[in-house]
OpenMM code with the backbone's topology and positions (N, CA, C; nanometers):
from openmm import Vec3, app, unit

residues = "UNK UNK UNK UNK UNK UNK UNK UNK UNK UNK UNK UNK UNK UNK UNK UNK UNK UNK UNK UNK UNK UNK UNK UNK UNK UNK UNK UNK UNK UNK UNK UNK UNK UNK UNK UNK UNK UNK UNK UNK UNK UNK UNK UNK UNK UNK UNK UNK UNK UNK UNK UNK UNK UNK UNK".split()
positions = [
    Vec3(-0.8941, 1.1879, -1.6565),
    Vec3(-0.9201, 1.1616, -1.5183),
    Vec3(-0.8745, 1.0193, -1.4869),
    Vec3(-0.7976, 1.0355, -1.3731),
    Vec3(-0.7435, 0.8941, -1.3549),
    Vec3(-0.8513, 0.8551, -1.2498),
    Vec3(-0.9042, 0.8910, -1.1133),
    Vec3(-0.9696, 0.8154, -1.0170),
    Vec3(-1.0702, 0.9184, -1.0302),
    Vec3(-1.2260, 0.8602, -0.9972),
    Vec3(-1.3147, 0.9543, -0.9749),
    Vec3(-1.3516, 0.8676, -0.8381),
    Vec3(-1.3748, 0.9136, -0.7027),
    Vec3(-1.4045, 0.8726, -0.5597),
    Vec3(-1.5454, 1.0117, -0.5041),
    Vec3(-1.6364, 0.9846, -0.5140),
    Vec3(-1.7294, 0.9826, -0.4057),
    Vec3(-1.7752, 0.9168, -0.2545),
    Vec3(-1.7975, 1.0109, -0.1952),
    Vec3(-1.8207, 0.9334, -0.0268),
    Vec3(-2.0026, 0.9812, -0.0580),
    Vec3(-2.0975, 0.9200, -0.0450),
    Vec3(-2.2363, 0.8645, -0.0300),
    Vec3(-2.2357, 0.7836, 0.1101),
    Vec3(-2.3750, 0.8415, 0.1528),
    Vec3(-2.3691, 0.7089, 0.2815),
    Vec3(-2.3190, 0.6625, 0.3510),
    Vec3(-2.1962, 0.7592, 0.3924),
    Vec3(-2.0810, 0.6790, 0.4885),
    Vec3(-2.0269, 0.5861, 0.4085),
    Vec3(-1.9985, 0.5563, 0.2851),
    Vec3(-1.9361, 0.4958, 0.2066),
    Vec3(-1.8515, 0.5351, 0.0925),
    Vec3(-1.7369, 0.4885, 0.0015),
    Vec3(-1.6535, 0.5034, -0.0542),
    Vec3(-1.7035, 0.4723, -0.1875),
    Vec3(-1.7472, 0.5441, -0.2542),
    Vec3(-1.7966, 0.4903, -0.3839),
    Vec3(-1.6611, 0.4738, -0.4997),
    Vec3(-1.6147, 0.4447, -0.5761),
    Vec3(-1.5025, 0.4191, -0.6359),
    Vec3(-1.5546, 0.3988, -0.7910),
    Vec3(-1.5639, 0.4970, -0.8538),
    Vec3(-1.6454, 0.5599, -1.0041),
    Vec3(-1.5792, 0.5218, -1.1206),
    Vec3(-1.4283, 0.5347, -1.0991),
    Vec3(-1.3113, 0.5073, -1.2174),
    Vec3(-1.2074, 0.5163, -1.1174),
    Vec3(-1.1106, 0.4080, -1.1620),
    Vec3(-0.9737, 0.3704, -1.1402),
    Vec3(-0.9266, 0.3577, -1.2682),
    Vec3(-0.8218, 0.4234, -1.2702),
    Vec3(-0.7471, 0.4278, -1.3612),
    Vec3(-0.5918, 0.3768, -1.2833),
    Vec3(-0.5690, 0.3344, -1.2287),
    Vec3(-0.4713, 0.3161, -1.1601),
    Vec3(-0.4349, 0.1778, -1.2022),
    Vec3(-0.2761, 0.1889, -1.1670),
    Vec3(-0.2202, 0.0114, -1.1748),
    Vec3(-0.2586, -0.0602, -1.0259),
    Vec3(-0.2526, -0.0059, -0.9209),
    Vec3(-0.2338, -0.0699, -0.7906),
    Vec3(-0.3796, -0.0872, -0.8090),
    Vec3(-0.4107, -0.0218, -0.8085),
    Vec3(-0.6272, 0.0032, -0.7342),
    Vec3(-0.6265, 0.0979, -0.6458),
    Vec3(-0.7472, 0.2038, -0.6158),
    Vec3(-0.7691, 0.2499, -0.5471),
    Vec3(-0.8561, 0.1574, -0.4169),
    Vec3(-0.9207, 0.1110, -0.4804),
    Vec3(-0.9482, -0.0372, -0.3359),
    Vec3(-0.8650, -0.0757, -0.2575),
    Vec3(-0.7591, -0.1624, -0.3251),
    Vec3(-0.6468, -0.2280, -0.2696),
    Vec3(-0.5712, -0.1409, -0.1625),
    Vec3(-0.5677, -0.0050, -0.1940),
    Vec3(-0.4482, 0.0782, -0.1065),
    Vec3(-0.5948, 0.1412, -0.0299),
    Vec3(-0.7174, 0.1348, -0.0168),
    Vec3(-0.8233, 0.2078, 0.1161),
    Vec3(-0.7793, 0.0665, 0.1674),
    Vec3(-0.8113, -0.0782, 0.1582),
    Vec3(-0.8121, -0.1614, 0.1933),
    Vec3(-0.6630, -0.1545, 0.3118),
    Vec3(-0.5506, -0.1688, 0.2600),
    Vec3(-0.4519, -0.1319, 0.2835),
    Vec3(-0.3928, -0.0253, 0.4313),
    Vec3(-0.4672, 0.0570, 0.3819),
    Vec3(-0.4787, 0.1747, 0.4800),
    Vec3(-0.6240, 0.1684, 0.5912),
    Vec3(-0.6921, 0.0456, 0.5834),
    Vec3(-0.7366, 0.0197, 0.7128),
    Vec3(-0.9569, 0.0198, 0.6468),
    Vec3(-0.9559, 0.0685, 0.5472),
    Vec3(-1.0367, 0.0482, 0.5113),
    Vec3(-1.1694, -0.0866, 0.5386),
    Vec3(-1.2530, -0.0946, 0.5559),
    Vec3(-1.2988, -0.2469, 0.5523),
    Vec3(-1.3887, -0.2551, 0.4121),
    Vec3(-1.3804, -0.3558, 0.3699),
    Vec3(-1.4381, -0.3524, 0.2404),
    Vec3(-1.6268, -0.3150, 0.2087),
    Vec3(-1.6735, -0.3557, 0.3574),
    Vec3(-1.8512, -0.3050, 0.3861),
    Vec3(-1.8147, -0.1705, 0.3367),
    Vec3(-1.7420, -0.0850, 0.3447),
    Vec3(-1.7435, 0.0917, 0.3361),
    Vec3(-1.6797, 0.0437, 0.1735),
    Vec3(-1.6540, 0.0203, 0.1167),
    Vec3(-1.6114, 0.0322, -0.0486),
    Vec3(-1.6770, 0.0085, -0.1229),
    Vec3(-1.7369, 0.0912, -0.2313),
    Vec3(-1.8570, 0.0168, -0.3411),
    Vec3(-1.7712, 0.0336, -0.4577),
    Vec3(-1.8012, -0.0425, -0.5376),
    Vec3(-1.6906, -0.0591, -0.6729),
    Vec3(-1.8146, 0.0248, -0.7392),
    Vec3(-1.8504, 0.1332, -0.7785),
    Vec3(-1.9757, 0.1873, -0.8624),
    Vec3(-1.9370, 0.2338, -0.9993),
    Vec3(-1.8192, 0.1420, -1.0535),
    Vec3(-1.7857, 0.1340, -1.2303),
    Vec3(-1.8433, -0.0116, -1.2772),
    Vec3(-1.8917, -0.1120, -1.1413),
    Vec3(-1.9038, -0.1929, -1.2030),
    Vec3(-2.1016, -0.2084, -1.1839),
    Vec3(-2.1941, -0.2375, -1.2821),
    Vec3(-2.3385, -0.2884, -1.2852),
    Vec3(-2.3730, -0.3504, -1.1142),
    Vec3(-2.5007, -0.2629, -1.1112),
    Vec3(-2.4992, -0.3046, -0.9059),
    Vec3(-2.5368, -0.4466, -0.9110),
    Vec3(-2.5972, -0.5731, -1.0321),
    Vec3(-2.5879, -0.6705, -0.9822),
    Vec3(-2.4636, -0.7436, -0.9960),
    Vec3(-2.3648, -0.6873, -1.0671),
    Vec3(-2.2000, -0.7298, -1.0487),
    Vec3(-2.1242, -0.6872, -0.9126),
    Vec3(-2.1690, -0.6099, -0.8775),
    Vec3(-2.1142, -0.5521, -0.7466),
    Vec3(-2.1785, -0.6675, -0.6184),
    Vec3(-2.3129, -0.7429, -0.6564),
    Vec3(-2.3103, -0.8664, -0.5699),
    Vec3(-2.2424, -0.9822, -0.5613),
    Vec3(-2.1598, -0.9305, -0.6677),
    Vec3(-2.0127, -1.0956, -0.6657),
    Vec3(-1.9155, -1.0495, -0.6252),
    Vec3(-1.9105, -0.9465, -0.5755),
    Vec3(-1.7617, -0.9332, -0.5382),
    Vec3(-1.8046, -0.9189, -0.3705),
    Vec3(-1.6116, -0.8831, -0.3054),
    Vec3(-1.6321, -0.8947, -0.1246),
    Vec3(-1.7029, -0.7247, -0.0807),
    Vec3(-1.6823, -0.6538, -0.2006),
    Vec3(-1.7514, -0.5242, -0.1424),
    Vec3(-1.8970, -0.4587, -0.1292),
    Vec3(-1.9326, -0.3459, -0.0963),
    Vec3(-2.0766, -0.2926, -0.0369),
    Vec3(-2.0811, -0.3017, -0.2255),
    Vec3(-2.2495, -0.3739, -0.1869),
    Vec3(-2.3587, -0.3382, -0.2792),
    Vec3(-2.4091, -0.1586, -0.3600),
    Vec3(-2.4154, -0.0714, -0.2312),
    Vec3(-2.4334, 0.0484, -0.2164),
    Vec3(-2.4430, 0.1050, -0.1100),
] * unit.nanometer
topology = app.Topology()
chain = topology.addChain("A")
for resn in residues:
    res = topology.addResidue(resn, chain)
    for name in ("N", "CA", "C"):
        topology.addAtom(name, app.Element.getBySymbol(name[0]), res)
């Protein structure tokens, strides 16, 4: 499995990237705002250092 993507909550959960670009980078890209993106491969108090949703 290269990307695993769930939508929760009106949000973009992003499970595994396996990708070179990112799957972030190209929602971002395509109009995305980063409040709707949760990085959820990374620990939810790591997900408070970065620019994206908590959960």
């Amino acid at each position: 499995m290269i990307i695993h993507v769930d939508l929760k909550d009106n949000k973009i959960w992003i499970q595994r990237d396996g990708t070179e670009i990112g799957i972030a980078n190209q929602l971002i890209a395509a109009g995305v705002p980063k409040k709707d993106i949760v990085l959820g491969f990374h620990a939810p108090y790591k997900r408070s250092l970065t620019e994206f949703a908590v959960s």
